[in-house]
Structure formats: structure tokens, C-alpha cells
VEXPAGU-775590 format. One line per 2 residues: number of its first residue (from 1); for each residue z, x, y of C-alpha. Coordinates in Angstrom, 3 decimals, m for minus. Example, Ala and Ser with C-alpha at 12.3 -4.5 7.8 and 13.67 -1.06 7.14 Angstrom:
! residues 2
1> 7.800,12.300,m4.500; 7.140,13.670,m1.060
! end
This chain:
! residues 387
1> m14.430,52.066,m7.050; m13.845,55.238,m8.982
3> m12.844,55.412,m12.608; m9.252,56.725,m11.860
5> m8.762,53.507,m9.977; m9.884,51.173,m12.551
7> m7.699,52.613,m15.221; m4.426,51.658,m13.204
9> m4.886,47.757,m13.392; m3.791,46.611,m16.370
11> m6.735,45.446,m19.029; m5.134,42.118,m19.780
13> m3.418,40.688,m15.719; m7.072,40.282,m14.450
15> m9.231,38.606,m16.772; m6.284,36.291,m17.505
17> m5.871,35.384,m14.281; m9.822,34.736,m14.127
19> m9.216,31.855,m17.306; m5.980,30.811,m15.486
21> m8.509,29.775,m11.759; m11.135,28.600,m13.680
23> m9.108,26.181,m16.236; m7.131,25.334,m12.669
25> m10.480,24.260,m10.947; m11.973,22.651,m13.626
27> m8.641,20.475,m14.140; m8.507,19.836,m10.359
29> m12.100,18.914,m10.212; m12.386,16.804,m13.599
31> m8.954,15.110,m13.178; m8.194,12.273,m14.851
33> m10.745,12.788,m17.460; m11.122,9.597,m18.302
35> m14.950,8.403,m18.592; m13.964,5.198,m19.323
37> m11.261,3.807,m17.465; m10.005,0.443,m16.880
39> m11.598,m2.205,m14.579; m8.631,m2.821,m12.030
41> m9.662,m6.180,m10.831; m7.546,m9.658,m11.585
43> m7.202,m12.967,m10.713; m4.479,m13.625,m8.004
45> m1.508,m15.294,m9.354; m2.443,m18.462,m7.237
47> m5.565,m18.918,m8.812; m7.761,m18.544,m5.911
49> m8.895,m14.949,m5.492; m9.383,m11.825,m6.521
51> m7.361,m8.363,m6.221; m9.009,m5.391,m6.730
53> m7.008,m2.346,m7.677; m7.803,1.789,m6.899
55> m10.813,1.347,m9.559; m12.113,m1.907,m9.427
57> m15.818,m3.451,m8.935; m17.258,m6.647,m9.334
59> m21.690,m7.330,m9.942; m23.959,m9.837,m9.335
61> m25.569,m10.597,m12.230; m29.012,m11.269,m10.649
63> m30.271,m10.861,m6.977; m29.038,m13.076,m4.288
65> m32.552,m14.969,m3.389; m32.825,m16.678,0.295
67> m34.813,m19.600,1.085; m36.539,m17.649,4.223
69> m36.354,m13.556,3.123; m38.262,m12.855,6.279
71> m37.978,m10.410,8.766; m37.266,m12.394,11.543
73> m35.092,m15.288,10.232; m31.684,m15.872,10.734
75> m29.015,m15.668,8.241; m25.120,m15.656,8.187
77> m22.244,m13.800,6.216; m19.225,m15.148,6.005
79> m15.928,m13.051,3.879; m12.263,m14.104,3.879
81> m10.132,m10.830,2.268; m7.266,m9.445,2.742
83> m6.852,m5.224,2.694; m3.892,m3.839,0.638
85> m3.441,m1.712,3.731; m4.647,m1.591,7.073
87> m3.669,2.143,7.636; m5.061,3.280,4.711
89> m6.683,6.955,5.018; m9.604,6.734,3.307
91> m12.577,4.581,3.378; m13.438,1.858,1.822
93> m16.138,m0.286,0.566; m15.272,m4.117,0.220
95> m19.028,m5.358,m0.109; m22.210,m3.918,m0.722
97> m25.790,m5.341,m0.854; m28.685,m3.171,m2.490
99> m31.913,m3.267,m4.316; m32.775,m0.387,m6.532
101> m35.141,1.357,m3.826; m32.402,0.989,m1.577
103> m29.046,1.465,m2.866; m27.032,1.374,0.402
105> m29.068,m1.242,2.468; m26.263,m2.857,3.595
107> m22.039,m2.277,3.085; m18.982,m3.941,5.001
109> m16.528,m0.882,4.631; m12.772,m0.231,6.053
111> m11.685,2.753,7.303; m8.121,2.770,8.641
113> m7.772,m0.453,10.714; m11.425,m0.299,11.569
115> m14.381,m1.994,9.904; m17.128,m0.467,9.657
117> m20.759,m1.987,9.242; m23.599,m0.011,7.705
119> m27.306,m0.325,7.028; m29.356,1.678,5.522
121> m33.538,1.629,6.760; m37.012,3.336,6.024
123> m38.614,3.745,9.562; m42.370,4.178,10.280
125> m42.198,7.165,9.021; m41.027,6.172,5.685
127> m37.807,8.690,7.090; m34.241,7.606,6.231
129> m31.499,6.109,8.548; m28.585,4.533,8.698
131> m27.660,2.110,11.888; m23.777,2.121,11.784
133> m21.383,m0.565,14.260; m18.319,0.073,13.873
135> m15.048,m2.848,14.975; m11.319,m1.080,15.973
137> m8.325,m3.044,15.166; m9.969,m5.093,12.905
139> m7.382,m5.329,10.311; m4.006,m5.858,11.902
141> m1.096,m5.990,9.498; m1.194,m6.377,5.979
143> m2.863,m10.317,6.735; m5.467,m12.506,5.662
145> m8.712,m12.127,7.963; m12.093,m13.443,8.221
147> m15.217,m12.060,9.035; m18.236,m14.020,10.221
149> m21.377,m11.800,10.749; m24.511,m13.742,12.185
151> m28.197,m12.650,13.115; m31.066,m14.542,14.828
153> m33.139,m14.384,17.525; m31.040,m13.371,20.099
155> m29.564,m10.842,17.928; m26.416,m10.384,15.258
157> m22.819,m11.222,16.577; m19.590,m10.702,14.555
159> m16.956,m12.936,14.564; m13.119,m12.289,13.601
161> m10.997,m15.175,12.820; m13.597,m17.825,14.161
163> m13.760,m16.087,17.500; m16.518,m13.881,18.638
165> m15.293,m10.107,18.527; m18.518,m8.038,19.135
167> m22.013,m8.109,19.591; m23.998,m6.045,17.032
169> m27.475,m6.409,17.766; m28.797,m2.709,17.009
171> m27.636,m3.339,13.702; m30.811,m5.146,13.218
173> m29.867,m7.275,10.302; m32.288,m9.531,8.980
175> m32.338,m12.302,6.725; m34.147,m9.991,4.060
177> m31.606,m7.468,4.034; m28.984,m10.610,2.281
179> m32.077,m10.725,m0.860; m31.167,m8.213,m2.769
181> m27.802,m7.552,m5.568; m24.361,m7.823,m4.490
183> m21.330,m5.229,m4.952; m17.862,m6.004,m4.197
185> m14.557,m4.171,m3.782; m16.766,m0.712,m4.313
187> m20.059,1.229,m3.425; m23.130,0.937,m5.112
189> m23.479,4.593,m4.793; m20.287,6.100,m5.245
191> m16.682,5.512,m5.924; m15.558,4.600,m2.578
193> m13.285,1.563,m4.252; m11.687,m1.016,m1.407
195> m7.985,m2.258,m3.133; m7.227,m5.636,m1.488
197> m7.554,m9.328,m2.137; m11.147,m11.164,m1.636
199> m10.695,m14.574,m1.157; m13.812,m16.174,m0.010
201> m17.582,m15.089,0.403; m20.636,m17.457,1.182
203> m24.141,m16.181,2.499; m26.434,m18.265,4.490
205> m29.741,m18.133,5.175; m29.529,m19.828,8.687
207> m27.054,m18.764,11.721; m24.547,m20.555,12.055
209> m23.306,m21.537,15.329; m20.156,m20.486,17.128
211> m18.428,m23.801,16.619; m19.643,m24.068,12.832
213> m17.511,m20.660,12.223; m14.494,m21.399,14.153
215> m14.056,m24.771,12.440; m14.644,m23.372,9.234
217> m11.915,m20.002,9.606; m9.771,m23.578,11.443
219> m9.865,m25.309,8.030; m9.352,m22.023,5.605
221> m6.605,m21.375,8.091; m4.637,m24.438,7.692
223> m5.602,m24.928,4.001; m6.233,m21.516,2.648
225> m9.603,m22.861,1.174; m12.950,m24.623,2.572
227> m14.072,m27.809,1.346; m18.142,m27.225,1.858
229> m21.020,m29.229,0.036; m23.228,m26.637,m2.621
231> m25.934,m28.563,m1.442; m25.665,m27.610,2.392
233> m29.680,m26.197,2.651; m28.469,m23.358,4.644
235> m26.019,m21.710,1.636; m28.027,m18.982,m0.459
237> m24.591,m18.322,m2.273; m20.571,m18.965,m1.700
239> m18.025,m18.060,m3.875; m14.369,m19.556,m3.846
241> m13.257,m17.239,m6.347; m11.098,m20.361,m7.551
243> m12.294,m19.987,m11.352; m8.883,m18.965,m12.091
245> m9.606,m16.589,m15.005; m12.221,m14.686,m17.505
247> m14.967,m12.482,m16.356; m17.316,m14.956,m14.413
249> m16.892,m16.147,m10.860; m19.392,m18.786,m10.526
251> m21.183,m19.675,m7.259; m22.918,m22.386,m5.397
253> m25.533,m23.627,m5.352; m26.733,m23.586,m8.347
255> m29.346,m20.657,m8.225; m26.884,m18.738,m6.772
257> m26.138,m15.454,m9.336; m22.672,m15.810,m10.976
259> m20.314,m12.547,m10.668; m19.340,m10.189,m13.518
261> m16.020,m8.654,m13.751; m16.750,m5.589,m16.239
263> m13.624,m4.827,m18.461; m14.445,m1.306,m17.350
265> m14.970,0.346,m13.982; m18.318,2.117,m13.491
267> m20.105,2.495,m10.377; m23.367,0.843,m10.465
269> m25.764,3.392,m9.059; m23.675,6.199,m8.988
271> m25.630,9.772,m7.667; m25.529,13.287,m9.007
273> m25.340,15.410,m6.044; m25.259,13.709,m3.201
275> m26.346,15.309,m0.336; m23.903,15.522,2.639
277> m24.797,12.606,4.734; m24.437,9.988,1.957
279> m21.027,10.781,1.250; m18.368,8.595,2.533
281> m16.754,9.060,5.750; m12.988,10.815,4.412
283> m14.985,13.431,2.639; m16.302,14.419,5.860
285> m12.784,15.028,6.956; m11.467,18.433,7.655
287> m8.553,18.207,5.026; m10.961,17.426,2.877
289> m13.167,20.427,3.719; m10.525,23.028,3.853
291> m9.260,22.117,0.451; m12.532,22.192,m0.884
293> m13.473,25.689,0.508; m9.932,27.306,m0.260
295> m9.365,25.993,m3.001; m12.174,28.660,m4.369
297> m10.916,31.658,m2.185; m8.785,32.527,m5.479
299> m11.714,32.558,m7.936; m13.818,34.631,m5.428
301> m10.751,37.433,m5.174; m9.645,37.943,m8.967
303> m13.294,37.887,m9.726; m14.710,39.849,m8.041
305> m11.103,42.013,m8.187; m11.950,41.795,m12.516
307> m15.385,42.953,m12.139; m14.605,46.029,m10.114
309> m11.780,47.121,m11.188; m11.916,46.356,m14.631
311> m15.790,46.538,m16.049; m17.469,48.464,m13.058
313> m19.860,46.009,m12.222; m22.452,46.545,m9.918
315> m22.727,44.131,m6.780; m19.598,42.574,m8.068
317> m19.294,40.517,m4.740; m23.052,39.115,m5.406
319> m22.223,38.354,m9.369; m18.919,36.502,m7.677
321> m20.317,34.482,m5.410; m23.294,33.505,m7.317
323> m20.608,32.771,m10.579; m18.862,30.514,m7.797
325> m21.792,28.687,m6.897; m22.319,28.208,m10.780
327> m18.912,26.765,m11.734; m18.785,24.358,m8.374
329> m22.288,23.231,m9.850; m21.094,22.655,m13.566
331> m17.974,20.501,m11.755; m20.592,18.501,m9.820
333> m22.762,17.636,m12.457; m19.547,16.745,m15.193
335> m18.125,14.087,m11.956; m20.951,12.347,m12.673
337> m19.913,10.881,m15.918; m16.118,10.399,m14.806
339> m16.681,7.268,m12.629; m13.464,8.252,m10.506
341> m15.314,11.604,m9.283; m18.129,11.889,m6.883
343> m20.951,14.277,m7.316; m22.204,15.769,m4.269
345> m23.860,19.055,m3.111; m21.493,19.122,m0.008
347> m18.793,20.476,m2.087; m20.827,23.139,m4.162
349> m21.605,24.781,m0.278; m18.149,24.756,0.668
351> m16.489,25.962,m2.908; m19.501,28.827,m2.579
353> m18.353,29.462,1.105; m14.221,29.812,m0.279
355> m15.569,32.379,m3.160; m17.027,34.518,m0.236
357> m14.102,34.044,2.012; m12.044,35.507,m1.259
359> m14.434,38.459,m1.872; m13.797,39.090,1.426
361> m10.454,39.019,1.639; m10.656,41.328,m1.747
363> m12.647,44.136,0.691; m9.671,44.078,3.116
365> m7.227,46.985,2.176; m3.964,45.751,3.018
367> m4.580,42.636,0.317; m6.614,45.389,m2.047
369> m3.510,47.941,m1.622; m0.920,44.916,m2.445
371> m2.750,44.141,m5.375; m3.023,47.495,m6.924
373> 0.883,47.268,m6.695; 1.449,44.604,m7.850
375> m0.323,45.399,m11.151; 1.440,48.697,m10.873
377> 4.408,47.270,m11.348; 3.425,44.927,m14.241
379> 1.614,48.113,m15.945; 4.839,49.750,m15.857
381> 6.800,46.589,m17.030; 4.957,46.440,m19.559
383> 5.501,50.170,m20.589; 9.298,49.717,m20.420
385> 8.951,46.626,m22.877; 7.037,48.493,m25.384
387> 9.019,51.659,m25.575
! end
């Protein structure tokens, strides 16, 4: 740009309008600043249950420990909840099981009406993978459901309502994978919260037979609760969630680890920059994308627009993208103290990628000639005012 044209902007339009994108994406990406928000997680008003809000998250307090953690031994999980929507947008995780080497080894998660059924594996290789099954029209309504998932020698079946619904034997589950700390109503990981009502959870170490599970969803069915001995050999944990009150849920048996509701929410692993393929499913989704990448396309044009125009930079489209890059970053890293955000290195390529597309659309005359008018005309305003 020549000198003649960088005396015609303004001094003051463009470098205010860089502090007015910057404060914009720094709100939009640190909203609601609040690093310690509230635990949204209650007791239903029957007593018998809990609710879990936007925000809310429930621990183990030790690891769940199985009689048999081998690999091939049978085991059973049985969970009783009902979603807050079963159209809901975005995913959600209602249970998680990790251990600290393995954060996501195993999540029950809804997305839409569909539950979805993860785990999380080191292969020979000592490579990452993730075996996913995934159940349409599980959640019909707004309505109580139960979920029975067993696995044994013939392989892991899932049952809905006490009737078999799918057979899910590549998700090799194993009775090892149930040994490890439980997470409810959220991710271990990330916030990926799961509003909705649990109502009843119990973990076996044995697999429980087709007529065992649809006599047991018969008698929750008819009675909203089921009347089963703590000292069945078989139960590695259940929880009736019928404590009423306070911050404990207690289970059964005994050595099963009681639950801690936290007064405040905070995700118990939570990453800093995630890398694309551990983030949860909606933040795959194109909206999601596209708001991510143009949301930035401003930053990249009254940069790079500042620099050249205004202090003669040279490579002012390198400086802006790599300033870009440097701001998405900063955002990243802050999410990972605000326990509503998620950190993740997906959206520092895709903000970088929306400061090049608005460098580029700076280089294209018809927007460059518009501009120059525009501040033209606010030169000159500003002219008239002062004389």
C-alpha cells in the first residue's frame, strides 16, 4: 500500500475496531466467566433420585472393585434414568467409567433420541481406539427407561425395558472395564453434562440372564423401585439413590464406593487442548464448525486492514494470521479453568482458518474499495464535527 493511501483511513476507526473483535471473541469464548459455578444436581422431590441440571456431576469416591476383574468374565450394567429431553441437540454423557490411564474407557452417552455406547482401548500396538455401538430410538418421549447392558461368553447384549434391543458384541466389554471410578450425569474428560433424572444404577459382576432383567425392569415398572438383597454375590455396586438428601448416595454392598455430590461443578479430568477426535460428537457438527471459523473472519480483515493501512507493516497477512492463531490459543488455554468451556486444538485450526478467510477477503478489491469509503466518510464526519 502506498503512503497516500494510508493517510486516508482515519488513525482512530481501525485500531478501535481491532479492541472492539478481540474484547468480542474473548467474551464469546470465555462466557460465563464463572470458574466456580454451582453444582446443578438435587434430590428429586419424591425422594428417590437424582436430577441433574446443565452443570451437574456426581464422583465415586473410590474405584468400583469386582469380585472377578478379568478379561474374560462376565459382568452386567443395569441404569434406570430418565432424559430431560429426548430431542435434545447436543450430546450427552449420563455415565462414565475411567481410571486415570484411561479417562474415557467406558461412557453411556445420548445424543438426540439415540444412545450411544463408547469404549475407549490400547491395542497391541499400545495405539488408541475407540469401539463405538450406537441404539436409535432409544429414548422415546420425555419417559422413564431402563437400560440393561450384559457381556459374557457369547458376547455383550443390550436390553431396553427388560427386552433385548441389540446385540453389541464388538463392543468387547469386559468385566475389567466395570473396575475402575465412576462419573455420572457428565464426562470425565470434558463438559459434555447429561440434564435428566437418574433413578437407579447397580453393576454386576456376573451376566445376568434374560429373564433376571425383564423381571427386574417388571418390578421397577410396577413399583418405581427394586427390592434386591446387598448381599446378592453377583452385585459389585447398586445405588437406589433413595437417600433423600445431603451430598452422599450410599451403595450396596458394603464395599461398594459411596457417591459425592460436590457443591460445585468441575469436571474431573478435564483436558487442555484436546485434540479433534476426543471431542464430543456436536462439536463435530458443521454449525459448530462454521461458527467457529467465521466467527474469526472479522479479526483476520480489520487486522490485517490496521496493519496495512495504518502502520505499514510488512507481511501484514502473515503477522494476522499468526496473531489469530495466538489469540484462539490464549482462549483455549483460559477454557480450561472455566469448567463450562472445553479446551481443544480443533477450534484454534478452524479460528486460524476464519483469520485467513478474512485476510483474504481484505485482498479482494470490491470489499478493500468499500472499506476505504466507508472510512472516507467517517474521516470527513469527523471533519464537519470539529470545524
Amino acid at each position: 500500500m502506498s503512503k497516500a493511501n494510508s493517510l486516508s483511513a482515519p488513525d482512530l476507526v481501525l485500531p478501535f475496531a481491532c479492541i472492539l473483535v478481540i474484547s468480542t471473541l474473548f467474551t464469546a469464548g470465555l462466557f460465563p466467566f464463572n470458574a466456580f459455578p454451582r453444582n446443578q444436581v438435587t434430590w428429586l422431590p419424591t425422594g428417590k433420585g437424582l436430577q441433574f441440571g446443565d452443570h451437574g456431576v456426581v464422583f465415586a469416591k473410590g474405584p468400583l472393585k469386582p469380585a472377578r476383574p478379568k478379561r474374560d468374565s462376565s459382568c452386567t450394567l443395569s441404569i434406570r434414568l430418565q432424559p430431560d429431553s429426548a430431542w435434545r441437540g447436543a450430546s450427552g454423557t449420563l455415565l462414565g467409567i475411567y481410571t486415570p490411564e484411561n479417562q474415557s474407557q467406558f461412557r453411556l452417552m445420548q445424543w438426540r433420541d439415540v444412545l450411544m455406547m463408547r469404549r475407549d482401548y490400547r491395542d497391541a500396538e499400545n495405539h488408541s481406539k475407540t469401539m463405538q455401538v450406537d441404539l436409535d430410538h432409544a429414548f422415546l418421549a420425555d419417559e422413564p427407561v431402563s437400560f440393561t447392558i450384559t457381556s459374557g461368553s457369547g458376547g455383550s447384549v443390550l436390553y431396553r425395558n427388560g427386552t433385548r434391543a441389540a446385540g453389541i458384541t464388538r463392543l468387547g466389554l469386559s468385566c475389567e472395564d466395570f473396575a475402575s471410578q465412576l462419573v455420572l450425569g457428565d464426562s470425565a474428560v470434558i463438559d459434555n453434562a447429561w440434564p435428566g433424572n437418574i433413578l437407579d444404577l447397580s453393576i454386576y459382576d456376573g451376566e445376568l440372564t434374560p429373564q433376571e432383567i425383564a423381571g427386574k425392569y417388571a418390578s421397577w415398572h410396577r413399583n418405581q423401585t427394586v427390592q434386591e438383597s446387598g448381599a446378592d454375590q453377583h452385585v459389585v455396586a447398586r445405588y437406589a439413590f433413595s437417600d433423600g438428601n445431603g451430598q452422599i448416595v450410599h451403595g450396596e454392598p458394603r464395599s461398594a464406593p459411596d457417591l459425592y455430590i460436590p457443591k460445585m461443578f468441575k469436571v474431573p479430568h478435564k483436558k487442555m487442548l484436546m485434540w479433534p477426535w476426543e471431542e464430543s460428537r456436536d462439536k463435530l457438527e458443521l454449525r459448530d464448525l462454521l461458527i467457529n471459523i467465521f466467527g474469526f473472519v472479522p479479526l483476520g480483515f480489520v487486522f490485517v486492514a490496521y496493519l496495512s493501512w495504518n502502520r505499514n507493516v510488512s507481511h501484514a497477512a502473515i503477522v494476522t494470521i499468526l496473531c489469530g492463531a495466538a489469540i484462539s490459543l490464549t482462549i483455549e488455554i483460559l477454557q480450561e479453568y472455566i469448567p463450562g468451556r472445553d479446551s481443544g486444538i480443533l477450534d484454534v485450526f478452524t479460528n486460524t482458518l476464519g483469520t485467513f478467510l478474512g485476510v483474504l477477503l481484505f485482498r479482494w478489491a470490491p470489499a478493500q474499495n468499500l472499506t476505504r469509503k466507508l472510512l472516507d466518510i467517517l474521516r470527513s464526519s469527523g471533519q464537519m464535527s470539529e470545524n
